[in-house]
Each structure stands twice: as C-alpha cells, then as structure tokens.
C-alpha positions as CSV (number, residue, x, y, z in Angstrom):
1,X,-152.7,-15.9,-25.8
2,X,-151.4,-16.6,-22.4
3,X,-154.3,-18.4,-20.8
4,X,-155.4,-20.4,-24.1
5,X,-155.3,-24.0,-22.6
6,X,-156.0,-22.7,-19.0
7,X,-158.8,-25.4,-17.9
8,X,-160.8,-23.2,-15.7
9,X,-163.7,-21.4,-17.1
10,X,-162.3,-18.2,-15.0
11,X,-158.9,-16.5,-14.2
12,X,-158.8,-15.7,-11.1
13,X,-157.4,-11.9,-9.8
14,X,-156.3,-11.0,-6.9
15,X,-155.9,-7.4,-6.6
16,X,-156.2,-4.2,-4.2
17,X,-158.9,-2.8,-3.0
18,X,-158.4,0.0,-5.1
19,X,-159.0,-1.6,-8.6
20,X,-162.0,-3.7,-7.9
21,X,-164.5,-0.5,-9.0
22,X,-162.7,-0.9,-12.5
23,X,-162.4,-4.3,-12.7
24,X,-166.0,-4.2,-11.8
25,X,-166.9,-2.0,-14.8
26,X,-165.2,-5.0,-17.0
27,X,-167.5,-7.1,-16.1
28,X,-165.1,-9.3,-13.1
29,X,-167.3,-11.1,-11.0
30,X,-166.5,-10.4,-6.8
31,X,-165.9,-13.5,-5.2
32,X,-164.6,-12.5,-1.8
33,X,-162.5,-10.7,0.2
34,X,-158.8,-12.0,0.9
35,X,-156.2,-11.5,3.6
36,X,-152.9,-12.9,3.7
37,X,-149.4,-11.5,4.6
38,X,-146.0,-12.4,4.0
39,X,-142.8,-11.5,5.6
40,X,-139.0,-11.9,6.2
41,X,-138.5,-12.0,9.7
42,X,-135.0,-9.8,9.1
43,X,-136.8,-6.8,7.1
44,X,-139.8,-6.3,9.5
45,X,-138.2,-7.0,12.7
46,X,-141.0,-5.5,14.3
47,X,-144.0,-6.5,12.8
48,X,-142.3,-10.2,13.2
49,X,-142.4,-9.5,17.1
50,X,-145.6,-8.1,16.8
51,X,-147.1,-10.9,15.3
52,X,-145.1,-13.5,17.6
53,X,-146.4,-11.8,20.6
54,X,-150.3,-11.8,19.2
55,X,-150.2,-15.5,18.6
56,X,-148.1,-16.4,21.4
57,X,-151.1,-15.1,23.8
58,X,-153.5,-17.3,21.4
59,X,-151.3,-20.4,22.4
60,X,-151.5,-19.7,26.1
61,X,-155.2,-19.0,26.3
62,X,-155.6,-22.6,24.5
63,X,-153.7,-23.8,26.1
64,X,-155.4,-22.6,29.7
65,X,-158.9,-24.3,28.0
66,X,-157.4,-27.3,27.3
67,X,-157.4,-26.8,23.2
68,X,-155.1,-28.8,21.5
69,X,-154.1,-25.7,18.7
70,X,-153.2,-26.8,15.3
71,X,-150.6,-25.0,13.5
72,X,-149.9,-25.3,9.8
73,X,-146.7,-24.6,7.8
C-alpha cells in the first residue's frame, strides 16, 4: 500500500471541480477551495503579459499609497 507509513491521519486531494460530487459520495471530507496557476513564460506568451500587466498596475498603485509590496518567489 502506497500511503502505509504516511504520518498524517488524511491524504490530501487536490482535484477539479468536476470530481468533488464523487469524491463526496466516498466519503472525502471538503476542506476548501484552491487556486493556483503555473506557467512557462515561452508557451503562454500571452497569458504571461497578461498577468505581468495585472500585477504591474498592483505595484504602481502601492506604490502611489506608500505600500511597501512584498513579493515572494
């Protein structure tokens, strides 16, 4: 069995929306919802610019209210 020694007393799942009604039905308990997105910047060329441009205008409105913005890697 894969998860024999596994030290948590759940697995966690992260799945689509889709399956959550049948993973439901077997008894998975919902813990919440989660967003995250990754990307090479040379196959989605513009998405990349896309998201440059949304969190370059984040930057320059901190920056206009004196926020000192934190970015993490």
């Amino acid at each position: 069995m894969a998860y024999r020694d596994f030290e948590l007393d759940a697995i966690p799942v992260i799945t689509d929306q889709i399956a959550v009604p049948a993973l439901l039905k077997l008894g998975v308990e919902f813990v919440r919802h989660y967003c995250q997105g990754i990307w090479l910047k040379e196959g989605q060329p513009r998405f990349y610019r896309h998201v440059d441009r949304f969190y370059s205008k984040l930057l320059v409105r901190a920056e206009k209210h004196g926020l000192q913005p934190s970015l993490s890697m």
